[in-house]
Structure formats: structure tokens, C-alpha cells
Residue, then its C-alpha position, 0 to 999 in steps of 0.5 A: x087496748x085502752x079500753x082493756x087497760x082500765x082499772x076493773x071496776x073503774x067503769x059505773x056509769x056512761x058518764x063515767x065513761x065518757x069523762x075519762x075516753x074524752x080526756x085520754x082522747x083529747x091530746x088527738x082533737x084539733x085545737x082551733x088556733x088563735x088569730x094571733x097565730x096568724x101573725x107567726x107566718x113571716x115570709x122568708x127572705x127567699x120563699x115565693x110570693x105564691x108559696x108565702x101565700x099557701x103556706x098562710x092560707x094553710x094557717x088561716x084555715x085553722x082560725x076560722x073566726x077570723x075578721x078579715x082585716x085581723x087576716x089582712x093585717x097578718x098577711x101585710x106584717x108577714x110579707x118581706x120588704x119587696x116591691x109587693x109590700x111597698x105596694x100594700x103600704x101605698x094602697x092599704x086593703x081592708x078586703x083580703x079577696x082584693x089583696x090576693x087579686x093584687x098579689x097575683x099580679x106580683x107572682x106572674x112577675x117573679x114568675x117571670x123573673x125566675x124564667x129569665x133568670x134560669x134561661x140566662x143560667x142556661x144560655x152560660x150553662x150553669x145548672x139549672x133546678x127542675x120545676x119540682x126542685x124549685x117548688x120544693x126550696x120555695x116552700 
């Protein structure tokens, strides 16, 4: 249809051709993203540790020349004020690896939390939400 849709006569060469498909087709090109990018991601108040972390990463991908301590330096500045966060700041990590590996510790614990949390709601029979309802608000 776009094709179609050219001037008669518009068309002389390959260049030609290939100038104007890549400047109608550019609006469909993923764009790399700068590591600035990385420094929009910001936890909210009542996201998980774990979804924070994918929904990062996620980002991440897209800034692929990205030095590691740029990366560990976003992830830190995103997190909320918590008990993981204070962690960071006492032991600051240069390796983003080593900050995951810290990090699990801290979700295995609001994991934790959560299903002491439900269990009490359950015990006084309030509602308690599904494992697919919950992963759905965190994220």
C-alpha cells in the first residue's frame, strides 16, 4: 500500500528508494535508549523488590553500552527508602551481579513477610488476594 502510494515517477534509482523506505520506516526502528534512561526507573512506595528489579532490568536491556556502576548507580537512586536501600548505602557495590545476589536475600524476606501477613488475614478472615492478583498490583 505504500509502495503504491508514491508519486509516479518518484522512483529512479535504488538510492532513491532506499531513502525514502527508511524514512518512512524509521518511526517503526527501536531506538537504543540512553543510560540516563535508567535513571527514570523509581520503585514505588508499594512495588516488590522483585518486580522493581524485572521491571529495571526490562529497561536495562535497551541500554546496552552501559557501564556497570552507570547501572548500579540507577538501580540504588530507584530504590524506596527501606531496609534493602540502607544496606546499599552501608556496603556500597561497584558489581551490579553482587547487588542482585544482595538483593535476593531482602525479597526471600518480603516474600516472607507477605505470607505471614496473608496468613494473619486469613486467621481473622479478611480477604486475601491470589498469587496472580498480588503479582499483578506489585508490577
Amino acid at each position: 500500500m505504500w509502495f503504491e502510494g508514491l508519486a509516479p515517477q518518484s522512483i529512479h534509482y535504488f538510492k532513491d528508494f532506499q531513502k525514502v523506505f527508511l524514512h518512512h520506516f524509521s518511526s517503526n526502528k527501536k531506538y537504543k535508549k540512553a543510560a540516563f534512561s535508567l535513571f527514570e526507573v523509581k520503585q514505588s512506595p508499594e512495588e516488590s523488590l522483585m518486580s522493581y528489579i524485572r521491571r529495571f532490568n526490562r529497561v536495562a536491556l535497551d541500554v546496552p553500552t552501559c557501564a556497570t556502576e552507570t547501572k548500579t548507580t540507577a538501580f540504588t537512586q530507584g530504590l524506596r527508602e527501606g531496609e534493602f536501600f540502607r544496606s546499599l548505602t552501608k556496603k556500597v557495590s561497584g558489581d551490579f551481579e553482587d547487588l542482585l545476589s544482595r538483593a535476593e536475600k531482602y525479597i526471600n524476606m518480603e516474600e516472607a513477610q507477605k505470607q505471614k501477613r496473608d496468613a494473619g488475614r486469613k486467621e481473622r478472615g479478611d480477604q486475601v488476594a491470589k498469587p496472580a492478583e498480588r503479582g499483578t498490583k506489585e508490577e
